[in-house]
ZAMARGU-4260 file (C-alpha; in steps of 0.2 Angstrom, whole numbers, plus 5000, padded with zeros to 4 digits):
<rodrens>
0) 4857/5009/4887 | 4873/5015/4880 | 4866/5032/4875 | 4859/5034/4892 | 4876/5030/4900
5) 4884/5040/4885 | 4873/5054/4893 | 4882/5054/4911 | 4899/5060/4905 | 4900/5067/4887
10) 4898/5084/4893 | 4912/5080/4906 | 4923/5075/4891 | 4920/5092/4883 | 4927/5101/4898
15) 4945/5106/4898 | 4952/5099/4915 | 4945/5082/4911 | 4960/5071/4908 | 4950/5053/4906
20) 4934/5046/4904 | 4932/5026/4909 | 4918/5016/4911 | 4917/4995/4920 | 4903/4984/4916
25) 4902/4973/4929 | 4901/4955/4928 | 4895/4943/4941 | 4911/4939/4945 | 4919/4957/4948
30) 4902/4965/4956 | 4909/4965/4974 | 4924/4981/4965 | 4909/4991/4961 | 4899/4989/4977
35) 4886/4981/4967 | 4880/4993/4955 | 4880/4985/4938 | 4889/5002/4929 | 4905/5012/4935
40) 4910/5029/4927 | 4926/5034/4932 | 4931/5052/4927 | 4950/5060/4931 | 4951/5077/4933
45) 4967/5088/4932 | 4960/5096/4946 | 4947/5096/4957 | 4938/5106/4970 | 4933/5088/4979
50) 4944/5073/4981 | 4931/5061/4979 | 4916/5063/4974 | 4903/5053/4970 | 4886/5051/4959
55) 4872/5037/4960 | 4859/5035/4947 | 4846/5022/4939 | 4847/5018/4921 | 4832/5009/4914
60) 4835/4993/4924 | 4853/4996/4931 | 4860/5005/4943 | 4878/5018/4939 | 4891/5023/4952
65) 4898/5040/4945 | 4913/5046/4952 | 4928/5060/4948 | 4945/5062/4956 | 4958/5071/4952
70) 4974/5064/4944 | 4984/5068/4961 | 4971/5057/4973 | 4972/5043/4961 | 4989/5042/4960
75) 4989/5045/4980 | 4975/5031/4981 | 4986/5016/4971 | 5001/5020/4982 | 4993/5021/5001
80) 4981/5006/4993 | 4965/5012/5000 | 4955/5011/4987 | 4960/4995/4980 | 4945/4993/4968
85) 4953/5008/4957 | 4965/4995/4952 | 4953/4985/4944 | 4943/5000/4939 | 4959/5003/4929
90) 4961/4987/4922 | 4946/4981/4918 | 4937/4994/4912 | 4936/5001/4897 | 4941/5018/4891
95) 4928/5031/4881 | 4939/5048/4884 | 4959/5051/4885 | 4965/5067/4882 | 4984/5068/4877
100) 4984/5048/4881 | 4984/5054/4898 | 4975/5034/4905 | 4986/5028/4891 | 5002/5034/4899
105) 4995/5033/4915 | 4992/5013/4914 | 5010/5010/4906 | 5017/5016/4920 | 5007/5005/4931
110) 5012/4992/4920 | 5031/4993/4923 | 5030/5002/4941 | 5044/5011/4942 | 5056/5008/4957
115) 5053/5025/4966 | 5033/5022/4966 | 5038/5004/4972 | 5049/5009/4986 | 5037/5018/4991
120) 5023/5008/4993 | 5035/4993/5000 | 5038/5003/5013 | 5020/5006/5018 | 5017/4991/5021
125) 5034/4984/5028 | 5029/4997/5041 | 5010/4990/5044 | 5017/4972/5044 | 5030/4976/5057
130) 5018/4986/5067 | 5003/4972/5066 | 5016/4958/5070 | 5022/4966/5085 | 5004/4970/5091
135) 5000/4953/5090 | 5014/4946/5097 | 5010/4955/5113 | 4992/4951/5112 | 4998/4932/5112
140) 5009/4934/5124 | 4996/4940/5136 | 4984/4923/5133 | 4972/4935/5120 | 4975/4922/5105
145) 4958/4925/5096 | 4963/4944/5095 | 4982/4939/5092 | 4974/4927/5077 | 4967/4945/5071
150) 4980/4952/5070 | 4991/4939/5063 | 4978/4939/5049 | 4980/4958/5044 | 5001/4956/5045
155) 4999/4943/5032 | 4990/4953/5021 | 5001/4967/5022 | 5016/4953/5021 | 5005/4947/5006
160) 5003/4965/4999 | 5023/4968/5001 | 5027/4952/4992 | 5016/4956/4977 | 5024/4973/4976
165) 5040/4966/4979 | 5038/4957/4962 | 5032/4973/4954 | 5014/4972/4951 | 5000/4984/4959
170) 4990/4971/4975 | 4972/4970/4968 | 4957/4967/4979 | 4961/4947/4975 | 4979/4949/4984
175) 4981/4929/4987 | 4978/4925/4971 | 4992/4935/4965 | 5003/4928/4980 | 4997/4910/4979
180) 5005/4910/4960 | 5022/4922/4962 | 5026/4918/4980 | 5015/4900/4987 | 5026/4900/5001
185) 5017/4915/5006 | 5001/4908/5002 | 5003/4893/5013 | 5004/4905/5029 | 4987/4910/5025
190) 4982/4893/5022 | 4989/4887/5038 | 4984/4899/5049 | 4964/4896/5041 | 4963/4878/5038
195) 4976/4871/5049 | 4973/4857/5061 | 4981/4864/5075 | 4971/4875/5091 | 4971/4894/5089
200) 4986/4897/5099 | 4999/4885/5090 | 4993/4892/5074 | 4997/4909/5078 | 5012/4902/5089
205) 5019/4895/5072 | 5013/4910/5062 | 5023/4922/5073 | 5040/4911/5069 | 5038/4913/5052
210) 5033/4932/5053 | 5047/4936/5062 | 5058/4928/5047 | 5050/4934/5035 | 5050/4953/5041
215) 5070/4950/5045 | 5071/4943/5026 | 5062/4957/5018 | 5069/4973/5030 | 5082/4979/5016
220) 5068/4979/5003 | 5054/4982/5015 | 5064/4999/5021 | 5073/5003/5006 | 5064/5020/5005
225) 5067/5025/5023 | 5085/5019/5023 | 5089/5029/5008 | 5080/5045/5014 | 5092/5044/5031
230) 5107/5042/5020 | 5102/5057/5011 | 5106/5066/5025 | 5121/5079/5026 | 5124/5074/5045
235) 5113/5062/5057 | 5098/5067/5058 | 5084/5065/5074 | 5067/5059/5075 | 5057/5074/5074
240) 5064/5080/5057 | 5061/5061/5051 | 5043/5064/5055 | 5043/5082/5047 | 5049/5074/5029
245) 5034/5075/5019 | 5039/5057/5012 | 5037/5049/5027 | 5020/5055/5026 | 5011/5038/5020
250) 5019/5028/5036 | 5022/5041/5049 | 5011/5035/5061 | 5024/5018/5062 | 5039/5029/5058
255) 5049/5026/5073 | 5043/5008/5076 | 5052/5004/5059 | 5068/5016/5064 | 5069/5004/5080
260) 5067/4989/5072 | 5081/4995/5059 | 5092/4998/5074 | 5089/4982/5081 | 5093/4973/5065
265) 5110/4986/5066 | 5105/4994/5046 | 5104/5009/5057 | 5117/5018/5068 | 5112/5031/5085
270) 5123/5043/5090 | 5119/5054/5104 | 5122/5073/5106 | 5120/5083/5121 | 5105/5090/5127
275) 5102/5108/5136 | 5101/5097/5152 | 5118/5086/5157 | 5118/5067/5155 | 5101/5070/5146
280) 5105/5065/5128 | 5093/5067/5109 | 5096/5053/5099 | 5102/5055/5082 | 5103/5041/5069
285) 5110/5037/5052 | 5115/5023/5040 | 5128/5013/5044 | 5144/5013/5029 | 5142/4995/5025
290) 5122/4996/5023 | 5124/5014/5010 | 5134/5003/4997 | 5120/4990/4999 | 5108/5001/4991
295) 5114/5005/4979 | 5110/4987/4971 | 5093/4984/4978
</rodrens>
């Protein structure tokens, strides 16, 4: 069997753009992060004409999932989280080819995620909790509580997410089990809002109170990476050029939910500048003096 799985990628290791080879057994356990085939092949390409692309095949009596990224979509894919499995993929399996220690280097620095690549995630998903938080709220203020409970259930995990990255680790597709031992009070939100004794609504009623102060706790964290990029700016700066910032990409579509919200909790100062049309105004913002010495120690 190992000859035969030996087969799928050697030649891959002989070509000069392939950075790593590594390959995940799966256990009973861990076969839900390889979509039930029994072998994953991962290979990381320097570059690649596809993003993604994937290879199935039948080995004796086993099934292998082939698939090869380049190093720039992984990198992309730990950060936005959308392809969680990858960071089991990384952990678990086992390495057969590393060029230059690329995998080597690579898995260090997931290891001690630096503070950029942190920030940057944290704000992801500050931004997704604030946005499925305030869409619920609505939802359970209109009577809808089994959608509200929905949505409720995704701002956790994002809160969840957040607080794992808040305490420097990468979220893996077991999230609350990370949470339930660095942050139980966390946990016992989730716990709560599934097991409690209380109908639907109060559930989500209570869940909402303790959203709310947990996404006012976290916003100087949570928008850390936002905040900065404002106060990077030479003069205030509006929304559109906000939105144009290829850094902003990730959570763009919650961009100016977030820059509200900062307003509201006053981390961000409007000003207003005159339009072509009188008393029509744009909107300009920046970070207020008190809140760009905080940020410095965050």
């Amino acid at each position: 069997m190992d000859d035969l799985v030996r087969a799928l990628y050697q030649d891959r290791a002989a070509e000069s753009d392939t950075l790593a080879i590594l390959v995940m057994e799966s256990e009973p356990s861990k076969i839900h992060v390889t979509d039930r085939f029994n072998i994953t092949i991962l290979v990381i390409k320097d570059h690649y004409t596809y993003n993604w692309n994937v290879k199935h095949y039948h080995l004796q009596d086993k099934t292998c999932a082939l698939y090869i990224i380049d190093a720039y979509t992984l990198q992309r894919a730990l950060l936005t989280g959308n392809h969680r499995r990858l960071v089991e993929w990384l952990v678990h399996g086992k390495t057969v080819f590393d060029r230059n220690e690329f995998l080597h280097s690579f898995k260090q620095r997931m290891e001690t995620f630096p503070i950029e690549e942190r920030s940057k995630k944290l704000v992801l998903h500050y931004a997704k909790l604030l946005r499925r938080f305030e869409e619920g709220k609505v939802l359970y203020q209109e009577g809808h509580y089994l959608d509200a409970y929905n949505f409720m259930m995704h701002a956790l995990h994002h809160l969840a997410r957040l607080s794992v990255t808040e305490h420097g680790f990468y979220p893996e597709v077991t999230v609350w089990e990370q949470v339930r031992q660095i942050e139980p009070e966390t946990y016992k939100l989730l716990h709560e809002l599934i097991v409690g004794e209380d109908s639907v609504e109060k559930r989500v009623e209570l869940l909402l109170i303790a959203l709310e102060f947990a996404i006012s706790e976290k916003t100087e964290v949570g928008s850390y990476e936002l905040l900065k990029l404002i106060e990077e700016q030479s003069e205030p700066i509006m929304i559109q050029s906000l939105l144009n910032d290829p850094r902003v990409e990730d959570y763009r579509i919650d961009l100016e939910l977030l820059v509200n919200h900062l307003v509201n909790k006053k981390l961000v100062t409007v000003s207003l500048k005159q339009s072509k049309v009188a008393g029509i105004y744009h909107r300009q913002y920046s970070v207020k003096r008190n809140v760009e010495k905080n940020l410095t120690s965050i």
